[in-house]
N, C-alpha and C positions, 0 to 999 in steps of 0.2 A: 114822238113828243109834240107837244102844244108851243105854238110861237107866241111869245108874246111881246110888246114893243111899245115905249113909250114915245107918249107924242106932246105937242108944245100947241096944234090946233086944229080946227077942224077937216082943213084939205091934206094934213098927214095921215089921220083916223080912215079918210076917205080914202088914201094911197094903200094904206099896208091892210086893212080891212077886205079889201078889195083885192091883192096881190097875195094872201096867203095867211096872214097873220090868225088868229084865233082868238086873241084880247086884245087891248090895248090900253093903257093906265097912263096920268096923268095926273098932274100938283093941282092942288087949291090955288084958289084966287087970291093968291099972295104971291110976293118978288122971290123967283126964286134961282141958283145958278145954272139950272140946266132948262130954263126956260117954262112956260107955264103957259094956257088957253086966257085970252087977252078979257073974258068973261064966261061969269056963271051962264049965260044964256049959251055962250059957244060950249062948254061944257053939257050941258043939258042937251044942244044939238047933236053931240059928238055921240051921246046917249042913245039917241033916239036913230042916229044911222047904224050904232050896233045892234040896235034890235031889230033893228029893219035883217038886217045882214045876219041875222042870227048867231050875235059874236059877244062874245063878254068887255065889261068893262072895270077897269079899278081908281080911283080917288088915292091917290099917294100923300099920304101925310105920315112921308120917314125922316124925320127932321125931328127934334128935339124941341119944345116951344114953348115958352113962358105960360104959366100955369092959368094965367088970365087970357091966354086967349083959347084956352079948351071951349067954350062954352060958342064960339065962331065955329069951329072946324065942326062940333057937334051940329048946329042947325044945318053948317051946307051941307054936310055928310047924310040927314038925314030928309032935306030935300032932294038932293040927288040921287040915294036911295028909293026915292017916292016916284023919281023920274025914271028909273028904271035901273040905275046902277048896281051891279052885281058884288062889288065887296070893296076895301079902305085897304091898305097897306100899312100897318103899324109901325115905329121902328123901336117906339119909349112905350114900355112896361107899363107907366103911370098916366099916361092917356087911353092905352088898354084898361086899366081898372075905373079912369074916369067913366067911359066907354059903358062900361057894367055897370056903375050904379047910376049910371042915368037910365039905364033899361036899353040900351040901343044893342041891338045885336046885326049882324052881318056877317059874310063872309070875311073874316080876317085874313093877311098874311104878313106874316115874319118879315121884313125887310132883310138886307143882306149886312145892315149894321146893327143888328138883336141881338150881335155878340152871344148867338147858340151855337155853341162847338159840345155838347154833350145832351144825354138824354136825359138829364136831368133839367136842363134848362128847355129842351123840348116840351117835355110836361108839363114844366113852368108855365111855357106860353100856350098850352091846349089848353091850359084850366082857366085862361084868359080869352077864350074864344078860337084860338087861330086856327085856321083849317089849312094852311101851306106856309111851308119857311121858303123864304129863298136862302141858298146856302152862299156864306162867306169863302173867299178863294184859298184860303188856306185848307179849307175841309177833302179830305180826300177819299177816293169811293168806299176805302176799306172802313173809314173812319163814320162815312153817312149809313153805309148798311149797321152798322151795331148802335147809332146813335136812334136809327128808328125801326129797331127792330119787332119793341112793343108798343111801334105806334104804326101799323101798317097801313090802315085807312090816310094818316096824314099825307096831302099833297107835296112833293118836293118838288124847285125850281132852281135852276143853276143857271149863271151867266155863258156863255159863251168861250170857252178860255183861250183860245186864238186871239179875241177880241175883247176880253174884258182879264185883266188878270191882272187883282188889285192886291199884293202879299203884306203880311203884316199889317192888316192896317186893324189901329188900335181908336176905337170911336170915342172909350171916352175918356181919351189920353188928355192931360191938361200942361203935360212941363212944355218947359220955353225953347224955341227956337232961336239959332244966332238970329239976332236980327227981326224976330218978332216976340211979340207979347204973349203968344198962346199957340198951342196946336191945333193949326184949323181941320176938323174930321174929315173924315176920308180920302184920307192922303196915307202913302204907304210910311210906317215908323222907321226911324235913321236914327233911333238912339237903340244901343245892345242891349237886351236883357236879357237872363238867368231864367233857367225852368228846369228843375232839377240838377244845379249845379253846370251846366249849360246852355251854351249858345244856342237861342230860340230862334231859328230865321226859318221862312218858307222855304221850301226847295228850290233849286232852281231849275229851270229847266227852259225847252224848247219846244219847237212847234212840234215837233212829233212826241213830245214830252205831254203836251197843251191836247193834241188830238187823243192818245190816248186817255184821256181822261174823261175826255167829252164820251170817247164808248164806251168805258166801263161804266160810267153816269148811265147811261142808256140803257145798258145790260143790268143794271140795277133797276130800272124802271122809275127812272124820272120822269114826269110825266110833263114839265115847262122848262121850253130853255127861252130865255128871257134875253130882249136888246135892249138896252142902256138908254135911257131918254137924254137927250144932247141936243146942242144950241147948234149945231154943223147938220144940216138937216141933208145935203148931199153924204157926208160921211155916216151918217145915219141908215141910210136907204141901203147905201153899199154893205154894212155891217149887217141889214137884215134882209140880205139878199147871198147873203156867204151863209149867214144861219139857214134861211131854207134850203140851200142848198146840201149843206152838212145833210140837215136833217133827214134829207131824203134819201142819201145817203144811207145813210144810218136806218131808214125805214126798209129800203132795200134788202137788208142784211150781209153787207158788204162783209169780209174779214178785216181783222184789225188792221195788217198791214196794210193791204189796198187803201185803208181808208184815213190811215196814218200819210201816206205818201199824197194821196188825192189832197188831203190839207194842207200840208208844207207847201206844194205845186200852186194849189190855188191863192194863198195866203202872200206869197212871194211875187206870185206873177198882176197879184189886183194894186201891191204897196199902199196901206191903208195911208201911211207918212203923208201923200201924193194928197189928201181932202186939208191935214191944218187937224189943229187940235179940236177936243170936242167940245169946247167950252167956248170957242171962237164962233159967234153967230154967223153964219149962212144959211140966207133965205133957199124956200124948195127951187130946185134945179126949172127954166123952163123946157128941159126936153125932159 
């Protein structure tokens, strides 16, 4: 699999570029909470070291955005593009179609809030352009082989599920919280609901729960496992330094168990807890 990793500026790009990664994607020059490149010019640098380095790049615009400002995100996206950018990360259906009729085409992908759990809504977003879904955590391998079984050129990307394992999360939930006015997205759902007369909850599960999944992904031919763009840039590094490692793993052609056990072992002994949440800003390490 292809690593890919988001970054917040250009001496990140220059880290994991340099250390293994294969892409690296990043927000528009807007406020955003997992942090963002402090301008279009560092964006445009960050560009031009990927192609120096012969590595791909992506513009993240997976956020949901008042319909006045499409017509921003379209000029940067298509300067950026100009500058060498390799594709945009979608997450709203309706700036995919803005997207079309203004003629702009690119490399799309699926964000992991597309809310695509069937091949029907796979379609959906191919006939929008998108050439890779990243898949939501609830999706599992049995469920991603039939969901794109008649789409096999499609790119799939998954997060990391040691390191990233977001259940139930419901994007475009709007009931109230004790104590707040709205459901802010992507946050895991804490209200019950029905789906066929029953309790709808993700599985639970554990880290050799978590690893196994990551190899069946693989044995299906995922072809990106994808690190989380985050404001903790130490806890950052670590998390895509445990994915390359997986991954090679996994390139190896380890057996399941070996490689169920080598995850739990590693997972336990690195204590992700020990960096602070991801949303808590930390500047790059100086060692």
């Amino acid at each position: 699999m292809r690593i890919t990793v988001g970054i917040k500026s250009l001496k990140e790009a220059d880290y994991f570029l340099r250390n293994g990664a294969d892409e690296i994607y990043f927000g528009a020059t807007v406020p955003n909470h997992r942090g963002t490149p402090s301008s279009e010019k560092e964006i445009v640098d960050t560009i031009k070291l990927a192609k120096r380095l012969r590595k791909r790049t992506l513009l993240a615009l997976n956020q949901i955005y008042p319909r006045e400002k499409y017509g921003f995100f379209l000029n940067q996206a298509r300067r950026l593009t100009d500058s060498g950018l390799t594709g945009v990360v979608v997450r709203d259906p309706s700036l995919l179609e803005y997207f079309a009729g203004k003629k702009f085409r690119t490399y799309f992908v699926a964000g992991i809030n597309s809310s695509c759990f069937n091949s029907q809504t796979v379609e959906f977003y191919r006939n929008l352009g998108v050439k890779r879904f990243t898949l939501n955590s609830q999706i599992m391998p049995e469920d991603a082989r039939k969901m794109f079984a008649a789409s096999l050129k499609t790119e799939i990307g998954i997060f990391v599920p040691c390191l990233f394992l977001e259940p139930n999360i419901v994007p475009f939930c709007f009931f109230g919280y004790p104590g707040r006015s709205g459901c802010p997205t992507q946050l895991a759902c804490v209200i019950d609901y029905k789906c066929g007369g029953h309790d709808f909850r993700m599985l639970n599960s554990n880290l050799y729960f978590q690893a196994d999944l990551l190899y069946d992904f693989h044995k299906l031919g995922v072809g990106w496992l994808k690190v989380s763009r985050q404001r903790n840039t130490p806890k950052l590094i670590a998390e895509f330094r445990i994915a390359l490692f997986l991954n090679r793993l996994l390139e190896k052609g380890v057996d399941r168990k070996t490689f169920a056990v080598a995850t739990s072992e590693l997972i336990q002994r690195v204590d992700m807890n020990k960096y602070g949440h991801s949303y808590t800003f930390k500047p790059f390490p100086d060692k």
